[in-house]
N, C-alpha and C positions, 0 to 999 in steps of 0.2 A: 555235620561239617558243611560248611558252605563251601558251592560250589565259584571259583574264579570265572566269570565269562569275558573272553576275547573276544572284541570288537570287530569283524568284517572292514578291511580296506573301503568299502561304499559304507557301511555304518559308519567309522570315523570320519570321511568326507562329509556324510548328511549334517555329522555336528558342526563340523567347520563353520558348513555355511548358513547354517541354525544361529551361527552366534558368538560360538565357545573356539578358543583356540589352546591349543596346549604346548608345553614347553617344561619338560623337568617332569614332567608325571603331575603338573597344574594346570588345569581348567580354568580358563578366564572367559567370564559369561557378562557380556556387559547391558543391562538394561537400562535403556534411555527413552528419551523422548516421553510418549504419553502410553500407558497402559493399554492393552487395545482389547476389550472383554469382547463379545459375541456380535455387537457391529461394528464396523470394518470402518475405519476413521480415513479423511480424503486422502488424494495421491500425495497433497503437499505437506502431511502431517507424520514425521517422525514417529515411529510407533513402535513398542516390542507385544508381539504375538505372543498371548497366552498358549496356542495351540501349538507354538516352538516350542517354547521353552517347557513346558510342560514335559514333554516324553525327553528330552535334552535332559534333565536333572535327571529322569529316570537311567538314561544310560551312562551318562556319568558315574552316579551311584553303583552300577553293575560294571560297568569298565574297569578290567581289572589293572590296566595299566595310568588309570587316572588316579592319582595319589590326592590330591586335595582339589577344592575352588576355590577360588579368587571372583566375587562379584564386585563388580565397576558401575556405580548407580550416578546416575544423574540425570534424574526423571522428576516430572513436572506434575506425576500422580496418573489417574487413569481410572479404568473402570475396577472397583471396589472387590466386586466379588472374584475376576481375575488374579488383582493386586493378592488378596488374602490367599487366594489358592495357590499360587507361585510361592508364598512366603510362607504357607505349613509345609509345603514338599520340601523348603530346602531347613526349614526350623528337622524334619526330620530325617531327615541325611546325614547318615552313620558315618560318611567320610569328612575329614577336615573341612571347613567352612569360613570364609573370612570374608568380611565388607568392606568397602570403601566407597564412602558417601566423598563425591567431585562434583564444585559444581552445586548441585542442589537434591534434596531426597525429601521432595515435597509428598504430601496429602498420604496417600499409601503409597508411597516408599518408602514409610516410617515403617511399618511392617518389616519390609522388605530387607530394610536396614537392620533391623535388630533383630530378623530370622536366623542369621549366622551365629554360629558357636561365639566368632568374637568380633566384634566391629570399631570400624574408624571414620573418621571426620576429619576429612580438610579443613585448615584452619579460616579458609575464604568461603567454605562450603553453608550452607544453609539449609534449614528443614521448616516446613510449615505443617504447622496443626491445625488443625481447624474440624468442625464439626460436618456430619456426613452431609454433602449437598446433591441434588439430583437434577438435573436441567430436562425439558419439557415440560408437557402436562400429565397434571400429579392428580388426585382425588383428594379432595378438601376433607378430611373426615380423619375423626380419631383412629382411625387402624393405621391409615396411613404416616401417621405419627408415631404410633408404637413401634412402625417397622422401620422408621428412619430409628428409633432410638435404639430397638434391638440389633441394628446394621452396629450403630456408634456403639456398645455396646462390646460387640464381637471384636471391634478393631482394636477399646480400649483392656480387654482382655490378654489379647496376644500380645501386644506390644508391653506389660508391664508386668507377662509372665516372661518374658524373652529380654527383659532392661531389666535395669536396677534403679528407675525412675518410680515415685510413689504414685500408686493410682490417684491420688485427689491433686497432685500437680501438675500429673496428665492432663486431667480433665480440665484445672483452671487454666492451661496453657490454653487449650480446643475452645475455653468460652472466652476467652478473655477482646472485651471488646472494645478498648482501645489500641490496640496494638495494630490492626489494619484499617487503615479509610473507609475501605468498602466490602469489609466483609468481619465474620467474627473468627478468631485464635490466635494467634501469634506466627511468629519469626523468629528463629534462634539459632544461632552460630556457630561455629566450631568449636570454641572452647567452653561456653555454656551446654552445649548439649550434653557434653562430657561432664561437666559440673553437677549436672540433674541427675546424671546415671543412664540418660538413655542412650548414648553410646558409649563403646568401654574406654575408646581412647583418643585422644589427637595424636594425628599419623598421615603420612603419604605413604607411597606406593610402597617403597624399600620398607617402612615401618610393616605394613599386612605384608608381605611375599614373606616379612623374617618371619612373621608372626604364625604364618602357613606352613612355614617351613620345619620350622620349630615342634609345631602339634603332629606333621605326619613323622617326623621324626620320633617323636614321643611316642606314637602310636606303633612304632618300627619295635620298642625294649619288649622282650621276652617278660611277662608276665607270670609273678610267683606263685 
């Protein structure tokens, strides 16, 4: 039997101000701005910290008075290997899960987006694809190609075990190299994203909180 753990008075305040706020037994966890992985982006750059949010899902997940999450995305993308880490912790999270993509769920907030049991799209909202890019200096050489591909690789895996988007339209979206000026993948919208399957619905706020509402609900019936 699993044990319930209650949260400590300074446990709940740390989440507070980690990020998440709650209201109804719901967790609202909002990841914006630019993904921040293991170096520290300037004072004037917007950023959500992997090393928050990380042990935050953890106590949520164990908090026995949090009934579901609500994640609020509208992020410009970030460092890779954070982005995916954030988005397998909450892909496995036994309690209710819902998204909504505001705004924008660019580069790896595709993940992120489609880590939740069930996800939405604003209809003014927007997502880019695009292929794995690394800024600095890189090593000119075949390995370092195989790892950018094994990186692309790992993100189009999650993302089209977790959608209902087909792997090879994933991928022509991420190559497709008219759709940006100056770079390769596309741009796609609220109700296309929904069209392809890789998000489940067009929706705003009141559409995810019923939709939240609804699964810990569901998860409340006595089982035969």
């Amino acid at each position: 039997m699993e044990e319930n753990v209650v949260l400590t008075e300074q446990e709940k305040a740390q989440i507070t101000d980690l990020g998440a706020s709650a209201s109804g037994g719901i967790q609202c966890l909002s990841i914006i701005g630019q993904i921040e992985g293991h170096q520290i982006l300037g004072e004037n750059t917007k950023t959500t910290k992997y090393e928050h949010v990380m042990p935050l899902l953890a106590a949520i997940e164990e908090c026995e008075e949090a009934k579901g999450l609500l994640i609020l995305l509208n992020t410009v993308g970030g460092d890779i290997e954070a982005g995916l880490a954030i988005a397998e912790l909450i892909a496995s999270m036994k309690k209710p899960t819902v998204s909504l993509v505001l705004g924008g769920g660019h580069s790896i907030g595709v993940p992120l987006a489609v880590a939740a049991k069930k996800s939405f799209i604003a209809p003014s909202a927007s997502m880019t694809i695009h292929p794995v890019r690394i800024s600095g200096v890189v090593i000119g050489a075949r390995q370092t190609y195989n790892y950018f591909e094994k990186i692309q690789e790992r993100i189009i895996d999650f993302v089209t075990l977790h959608s209902g988007v087909q792997r090879e339209k994933f991928r022509d979206l991420m190559m497709e190299t008219d759709e940006l000026a100056q770079d390769i993948g596309s741009v796609i919208y609220g109700r296309e994203a929904v069209d392809i399957g890789l998000v489940d619905s067009l929706g705003g706020l009141s559409d995810a909180l019923g939709e939240l509402h609804r699964m810990i609900d569901e998860g409340k019936k006595p089982t035969s």
